[in-house]
LUMTORGU-249283 format. One record per residue (C-alpha): residue in three letters; x, y, z; chain; residue number from 0. Coordinates in nm, 3 decimals. Last residue first. Layout:
N
ALA,X,Y,Z,A,NUM
...
REM end
This chain:
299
UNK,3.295,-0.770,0.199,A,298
UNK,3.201,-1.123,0.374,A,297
UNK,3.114,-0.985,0.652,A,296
UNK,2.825,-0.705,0.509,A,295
UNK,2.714,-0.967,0.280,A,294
UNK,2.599,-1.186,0.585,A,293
UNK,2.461,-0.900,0.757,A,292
UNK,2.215,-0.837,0.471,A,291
UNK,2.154,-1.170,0.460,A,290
UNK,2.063,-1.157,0.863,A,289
UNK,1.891,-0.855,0.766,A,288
UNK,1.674,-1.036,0.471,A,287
UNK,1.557,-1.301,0.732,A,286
UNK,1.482,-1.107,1.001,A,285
UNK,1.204,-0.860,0.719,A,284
UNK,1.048,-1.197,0.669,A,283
UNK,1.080,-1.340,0.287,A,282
UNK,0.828,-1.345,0.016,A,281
UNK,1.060,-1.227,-0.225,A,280
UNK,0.891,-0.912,-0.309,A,279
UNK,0.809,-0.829,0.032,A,278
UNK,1.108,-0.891,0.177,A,277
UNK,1.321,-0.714,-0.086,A,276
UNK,1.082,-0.404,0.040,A,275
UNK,1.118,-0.409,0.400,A,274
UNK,1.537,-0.463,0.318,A,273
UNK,1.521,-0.108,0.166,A,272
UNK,1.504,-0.137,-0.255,A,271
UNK,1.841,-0.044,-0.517,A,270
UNK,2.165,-0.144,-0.353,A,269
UNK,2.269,-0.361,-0.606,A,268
UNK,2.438,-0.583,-0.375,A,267
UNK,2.077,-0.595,-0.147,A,266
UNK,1.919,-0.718,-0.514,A,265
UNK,2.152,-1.021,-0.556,A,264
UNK,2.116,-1.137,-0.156,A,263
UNK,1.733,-1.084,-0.251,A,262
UNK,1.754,-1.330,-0.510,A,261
UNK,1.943,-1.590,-0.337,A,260
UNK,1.721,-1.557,-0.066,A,259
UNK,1.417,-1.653,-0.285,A,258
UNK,1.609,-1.919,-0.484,A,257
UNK,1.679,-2.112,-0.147,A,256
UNK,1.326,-2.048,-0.052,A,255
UNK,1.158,-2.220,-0.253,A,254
UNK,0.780,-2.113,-0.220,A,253
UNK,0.722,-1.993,-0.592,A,252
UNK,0.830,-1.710,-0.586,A,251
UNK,1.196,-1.719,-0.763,A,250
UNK,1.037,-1.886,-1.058,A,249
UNK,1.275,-1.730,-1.277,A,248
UNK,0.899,-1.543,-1.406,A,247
UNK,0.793,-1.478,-1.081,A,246
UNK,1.159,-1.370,-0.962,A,245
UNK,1.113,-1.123,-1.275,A,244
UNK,0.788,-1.010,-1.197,A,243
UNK,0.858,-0.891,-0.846,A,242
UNK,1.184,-0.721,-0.934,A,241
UNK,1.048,-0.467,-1.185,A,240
UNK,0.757,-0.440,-0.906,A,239
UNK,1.033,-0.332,-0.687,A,238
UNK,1.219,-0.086,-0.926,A,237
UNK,0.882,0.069,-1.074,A,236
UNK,0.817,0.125,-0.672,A,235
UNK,1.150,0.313,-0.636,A,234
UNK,1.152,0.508,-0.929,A,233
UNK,0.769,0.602,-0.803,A,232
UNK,0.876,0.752,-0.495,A,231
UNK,1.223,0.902,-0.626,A,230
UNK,0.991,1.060,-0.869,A,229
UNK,0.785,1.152,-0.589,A,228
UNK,1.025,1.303,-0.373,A,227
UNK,1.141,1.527,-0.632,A,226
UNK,0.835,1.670,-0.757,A,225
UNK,0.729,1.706,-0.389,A,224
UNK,0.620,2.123,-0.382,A,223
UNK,0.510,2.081,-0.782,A,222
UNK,0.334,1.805,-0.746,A,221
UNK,0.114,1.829,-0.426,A,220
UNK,0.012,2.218,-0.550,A,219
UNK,-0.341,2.173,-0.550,A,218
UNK,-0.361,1.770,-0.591,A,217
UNK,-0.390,1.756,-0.930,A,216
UNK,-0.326,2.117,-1.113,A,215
UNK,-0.335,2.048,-1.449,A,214
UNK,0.004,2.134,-1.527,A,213
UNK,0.178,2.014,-1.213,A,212
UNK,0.014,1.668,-1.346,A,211
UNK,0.180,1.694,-1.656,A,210
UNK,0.525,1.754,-1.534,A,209
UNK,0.484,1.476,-1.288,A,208
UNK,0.358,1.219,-1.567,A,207
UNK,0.672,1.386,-1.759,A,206
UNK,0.892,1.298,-1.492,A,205
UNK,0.786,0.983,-1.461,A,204
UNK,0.792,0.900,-1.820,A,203
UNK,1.097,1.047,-1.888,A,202
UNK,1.263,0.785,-1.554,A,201
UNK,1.088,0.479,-1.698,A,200
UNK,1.179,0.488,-2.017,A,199
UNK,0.943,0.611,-2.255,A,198
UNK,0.808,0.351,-2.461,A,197
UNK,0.439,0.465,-2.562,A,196
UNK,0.331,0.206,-2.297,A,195
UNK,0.550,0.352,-2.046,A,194
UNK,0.366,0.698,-2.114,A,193
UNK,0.012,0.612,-2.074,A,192
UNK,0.170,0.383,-1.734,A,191
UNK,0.320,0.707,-1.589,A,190
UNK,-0.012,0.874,-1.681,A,189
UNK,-0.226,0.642,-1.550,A,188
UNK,-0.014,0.652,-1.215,A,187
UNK,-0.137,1.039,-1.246,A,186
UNK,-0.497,0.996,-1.276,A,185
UNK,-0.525,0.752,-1.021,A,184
UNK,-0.434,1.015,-0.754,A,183
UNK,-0.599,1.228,-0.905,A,182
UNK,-0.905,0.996,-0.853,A,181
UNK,-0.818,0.969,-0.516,A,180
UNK,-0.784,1.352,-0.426,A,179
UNK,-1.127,1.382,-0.575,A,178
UNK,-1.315,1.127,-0.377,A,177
UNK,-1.684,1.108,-0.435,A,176
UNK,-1.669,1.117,-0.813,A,175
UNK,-1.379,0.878,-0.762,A,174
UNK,-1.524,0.658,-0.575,A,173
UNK,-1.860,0.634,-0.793,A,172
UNK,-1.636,0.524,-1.094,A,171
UNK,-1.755,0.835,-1.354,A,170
UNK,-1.412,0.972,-1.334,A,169
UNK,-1.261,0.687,-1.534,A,168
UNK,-0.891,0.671,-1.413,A,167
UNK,-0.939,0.287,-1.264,A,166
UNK,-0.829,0.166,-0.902,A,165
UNK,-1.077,-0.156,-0.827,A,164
UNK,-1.102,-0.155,-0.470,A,163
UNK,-1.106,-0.489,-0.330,A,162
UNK,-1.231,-0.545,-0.032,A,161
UNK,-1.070,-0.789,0.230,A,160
UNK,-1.233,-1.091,0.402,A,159
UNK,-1.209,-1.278,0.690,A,158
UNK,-1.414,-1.609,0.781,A,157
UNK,-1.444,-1.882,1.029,A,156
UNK,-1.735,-2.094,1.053,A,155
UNK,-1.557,-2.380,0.903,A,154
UNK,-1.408,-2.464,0.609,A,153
UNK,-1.630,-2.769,0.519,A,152
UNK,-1.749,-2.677,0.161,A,151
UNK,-1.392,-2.599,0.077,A,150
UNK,-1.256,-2.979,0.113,A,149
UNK,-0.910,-2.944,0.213,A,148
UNK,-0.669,-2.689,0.258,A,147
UNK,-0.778,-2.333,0.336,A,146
UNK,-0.735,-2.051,0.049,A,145
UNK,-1.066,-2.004,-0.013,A,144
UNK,-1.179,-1.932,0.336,A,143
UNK,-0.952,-1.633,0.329,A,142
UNK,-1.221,-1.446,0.121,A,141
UNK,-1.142,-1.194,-0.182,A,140
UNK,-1.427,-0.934,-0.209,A,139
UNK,-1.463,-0.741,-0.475,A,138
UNK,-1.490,-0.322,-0.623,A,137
UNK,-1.568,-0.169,-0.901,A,136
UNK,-1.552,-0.470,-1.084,A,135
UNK,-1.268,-0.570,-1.356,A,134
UNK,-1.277,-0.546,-1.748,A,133
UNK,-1.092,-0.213,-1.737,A,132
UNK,-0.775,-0.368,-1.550,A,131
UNK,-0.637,-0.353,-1.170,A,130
UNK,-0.460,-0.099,-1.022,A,129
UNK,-0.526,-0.228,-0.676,A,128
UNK,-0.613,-0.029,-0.351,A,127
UNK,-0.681,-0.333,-0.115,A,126
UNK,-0.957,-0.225,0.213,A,125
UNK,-0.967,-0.423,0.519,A,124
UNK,-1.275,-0.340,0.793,A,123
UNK,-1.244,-0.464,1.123,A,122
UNK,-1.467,-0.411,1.423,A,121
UNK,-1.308,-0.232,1.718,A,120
UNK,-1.227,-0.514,2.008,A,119
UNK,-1.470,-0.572,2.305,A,118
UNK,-1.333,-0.814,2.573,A,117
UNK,-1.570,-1.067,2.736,A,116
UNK,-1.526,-1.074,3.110,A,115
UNK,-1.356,-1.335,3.299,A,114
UNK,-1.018,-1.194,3.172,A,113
UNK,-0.791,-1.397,3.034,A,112
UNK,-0.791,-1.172,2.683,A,111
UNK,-0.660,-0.858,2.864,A,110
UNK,-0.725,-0.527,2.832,A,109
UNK,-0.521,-0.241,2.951,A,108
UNK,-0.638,-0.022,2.660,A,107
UNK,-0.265,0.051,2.498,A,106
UNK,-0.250,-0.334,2.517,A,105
UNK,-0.561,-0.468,2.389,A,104
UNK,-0.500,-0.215,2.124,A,103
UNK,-0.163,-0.317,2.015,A,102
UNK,-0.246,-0.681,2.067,A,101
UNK,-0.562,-0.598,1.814,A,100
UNK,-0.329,-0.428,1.587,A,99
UNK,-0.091,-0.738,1.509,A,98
UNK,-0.360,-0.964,1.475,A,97
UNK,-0.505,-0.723,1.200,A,96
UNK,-0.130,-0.752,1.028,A,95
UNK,-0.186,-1.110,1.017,A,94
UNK,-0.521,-1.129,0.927,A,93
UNK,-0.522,-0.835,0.645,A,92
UNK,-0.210,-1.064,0.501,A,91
UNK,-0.414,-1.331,0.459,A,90
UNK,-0.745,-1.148,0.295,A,89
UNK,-0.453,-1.032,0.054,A,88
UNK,-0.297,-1.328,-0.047,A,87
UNK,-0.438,-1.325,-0.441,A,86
UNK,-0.176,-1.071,-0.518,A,85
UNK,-0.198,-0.861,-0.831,A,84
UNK,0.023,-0.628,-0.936,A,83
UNK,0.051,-0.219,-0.823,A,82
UNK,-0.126,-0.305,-0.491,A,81
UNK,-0.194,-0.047,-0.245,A,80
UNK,-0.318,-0.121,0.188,A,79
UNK,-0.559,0.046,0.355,A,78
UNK,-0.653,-0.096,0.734,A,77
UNK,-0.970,0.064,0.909,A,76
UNK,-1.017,-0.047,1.290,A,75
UNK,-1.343,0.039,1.382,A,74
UNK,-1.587,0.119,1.652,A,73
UNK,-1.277,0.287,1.892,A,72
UNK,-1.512,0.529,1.945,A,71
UNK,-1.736,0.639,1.707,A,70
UNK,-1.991,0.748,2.001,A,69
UNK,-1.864,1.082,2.075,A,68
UNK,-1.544,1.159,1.902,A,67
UNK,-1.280,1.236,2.219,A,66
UNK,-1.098,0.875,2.183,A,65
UNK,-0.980,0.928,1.817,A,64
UNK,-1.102,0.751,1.606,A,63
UNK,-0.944,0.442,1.402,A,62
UNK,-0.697,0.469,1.084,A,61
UNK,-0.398,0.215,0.982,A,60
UNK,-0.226,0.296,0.672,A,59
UNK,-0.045,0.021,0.484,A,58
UNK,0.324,0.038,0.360,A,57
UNK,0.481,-0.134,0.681,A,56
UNK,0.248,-0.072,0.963,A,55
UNK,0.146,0.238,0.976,A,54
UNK,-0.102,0.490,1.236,A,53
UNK,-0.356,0.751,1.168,A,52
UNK,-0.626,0.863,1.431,A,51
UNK,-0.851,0.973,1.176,A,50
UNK,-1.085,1.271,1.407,A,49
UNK,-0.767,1.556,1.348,A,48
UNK,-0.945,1.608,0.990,A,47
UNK,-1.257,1.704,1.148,A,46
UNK,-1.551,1.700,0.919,A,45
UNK,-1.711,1.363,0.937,A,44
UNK,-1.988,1.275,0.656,A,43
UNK,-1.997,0.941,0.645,A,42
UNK,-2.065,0.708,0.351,A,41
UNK,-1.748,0.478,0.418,A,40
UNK,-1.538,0.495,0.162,A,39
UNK,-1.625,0.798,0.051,A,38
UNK,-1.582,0.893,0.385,A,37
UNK,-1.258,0.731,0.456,A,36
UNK,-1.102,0.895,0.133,A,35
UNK,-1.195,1.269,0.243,A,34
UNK,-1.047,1.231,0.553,A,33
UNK,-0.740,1.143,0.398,A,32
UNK,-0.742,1.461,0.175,A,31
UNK,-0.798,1.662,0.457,A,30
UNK,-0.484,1.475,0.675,A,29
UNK,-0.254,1.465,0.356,A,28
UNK,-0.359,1.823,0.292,A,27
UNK,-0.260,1.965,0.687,A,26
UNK,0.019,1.741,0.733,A,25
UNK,0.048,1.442,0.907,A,24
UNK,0.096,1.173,0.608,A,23
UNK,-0.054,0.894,0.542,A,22
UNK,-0.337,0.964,0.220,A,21
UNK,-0.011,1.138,0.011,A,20
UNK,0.310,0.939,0.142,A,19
UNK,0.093,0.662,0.163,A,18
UNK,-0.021,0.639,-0.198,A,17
UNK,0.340,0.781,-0.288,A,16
UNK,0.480,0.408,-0.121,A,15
UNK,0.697,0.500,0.184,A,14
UNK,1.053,0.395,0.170,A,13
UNK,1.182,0.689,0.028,A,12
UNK,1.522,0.520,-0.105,A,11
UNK,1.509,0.608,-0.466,A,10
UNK,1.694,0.949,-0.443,A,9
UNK,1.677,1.113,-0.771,A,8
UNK,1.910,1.151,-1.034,A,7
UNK,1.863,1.395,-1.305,A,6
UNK,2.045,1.237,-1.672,A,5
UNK,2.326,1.411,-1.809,A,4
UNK,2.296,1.446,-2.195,A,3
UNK,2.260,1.789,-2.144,A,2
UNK,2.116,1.937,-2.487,A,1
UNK,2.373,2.163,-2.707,A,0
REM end
């Protein structure tokens, strides 16, 4: 007679699987990584150890390193994923840009009084969204268009983030030029393939894993972190499960008394980190601790 016993998996990995497999420090994560910025990029660098990798959250943060000849310091690449659509992006690339540049002007000894101009790595934002067939390639979203007032008269000032348009069709020109990302792809279209068919969320993880350690995606990714990333992905079906249903309570929608009442309901169930209740609710990280704290005196 079948188990009726359901596998349990460890849902808090707080890294997203799109960072646990382009972010990591290991020897694949690092080649596959490599391979991303290129394609990306149109370069053709070799060395694995050049991607200085750093987070911030759930985005991954790549510049040189200080030994590769002229490439130094040039750029500051930021790559962040997006399961559902969020129109803030070219916002969020500002703030957690602003957030580098004092890290760099500080690890190079550089200030911003100083008589001489300072040189700062040029930016380049990239969004990883699963977005639908009828979509681009690839977009930009500008944070022009979300000032107040007239939009004609915005100003000189501009930042933008690119939009990369995450579909399983081989014949996208990323994926043809990025194998690990197209598996990548591959696989959350199999976890979505089988949602829509009505599996429940933990079968069709599993089977999206079982299937992928069939063909092969990712070498042997799958099969060595099968359990990691179906705690991954029960964690990230959790959060987005949480996102759309504050959207449609109308949790989201900038009042914040409903917001902290729904993450105080989703820190008692014990289910995403504090980083990730913040996100969804459109809270800072202080704000869910101190709610976090709160619930920890009253109990």
């Amino acid at each position: 007679m079948e188990s009726q016993e359901t596998t349990q998996y460890n849902r808090e990995y707080k890294d997203r699987l799109f960072k646990y497999i382009f972010g990591k420090d290991t020897e694949d994560s690092k080649k596959w990584r490599l391979q991303l910025y290129n394609a990306l990029n149109g370069t053709n660098i070799t060395d694995p150890d050049a991607l200085k990798i750093n987070t911030i959250e759930n985005v991954i943060y790549i510049s040189m390193h200080n030994d590769i000849s002229f490439l130094v310091d040039t750029e500051i690449n930021l790559y962040e994923e997006q399961s559902s659509w969020n129109p803030n992006m070219p916002l969020r690339g500002f703030l957690y840009f602003s957030i580098l540049y004092q890290l760099y002007l500080k690890d190079n000894n550089l200030s911003i009084l100083s008589r001489h101009k300072v040189m700062i790595p040029r930016p380049r934002f990239f969004v990883f969204y699963h977005g639908k067939k009828t979509d681009p390639d690839t977009w930009k979203l500008k944070l022009s268009d979300s000032f107040l007032g007239n939009q004609k008269e915005h100003g000189d000032f501009e930042w933008t983030a690119t939009i990369i348009n995450l579909r399983p069709d081989e014949n996208v020109p990323l994926n043809k030029n990025c194998t690990p990302l197209y598996h990548y792809v591959k696989f959350v279209s199999m976890v979505s393939s089988n949602m829509d068919a009505g599996m429940d969320k933990n079968k069709a993880i599993e089977e999206a894993v079982d299937e992928a350690i069939k063909e092969k995606l990712l070498d042997n990714f799958f099969k060595i972190n099968k359990a990691e990333v179906i705690g991954m992905c029960l964690t990230e079906f959790d959060e987005e499960l949480a996102k759309r249903t504050w959207r449609n309570d109308g949790y989201i929608d900038g009042r914040s008394e409903k917001a902290k009442e729904a993450a105080i309901n989703l820190l008692k169930m014990n289910i995403l980190s504090p980083e990730q209740i913040a996100q969804a609710a459109g809270l800072s990280l202080e704000e869910v601790l101190e709610l976090q704290k709160s619930i920890l005196v009253k109990a």
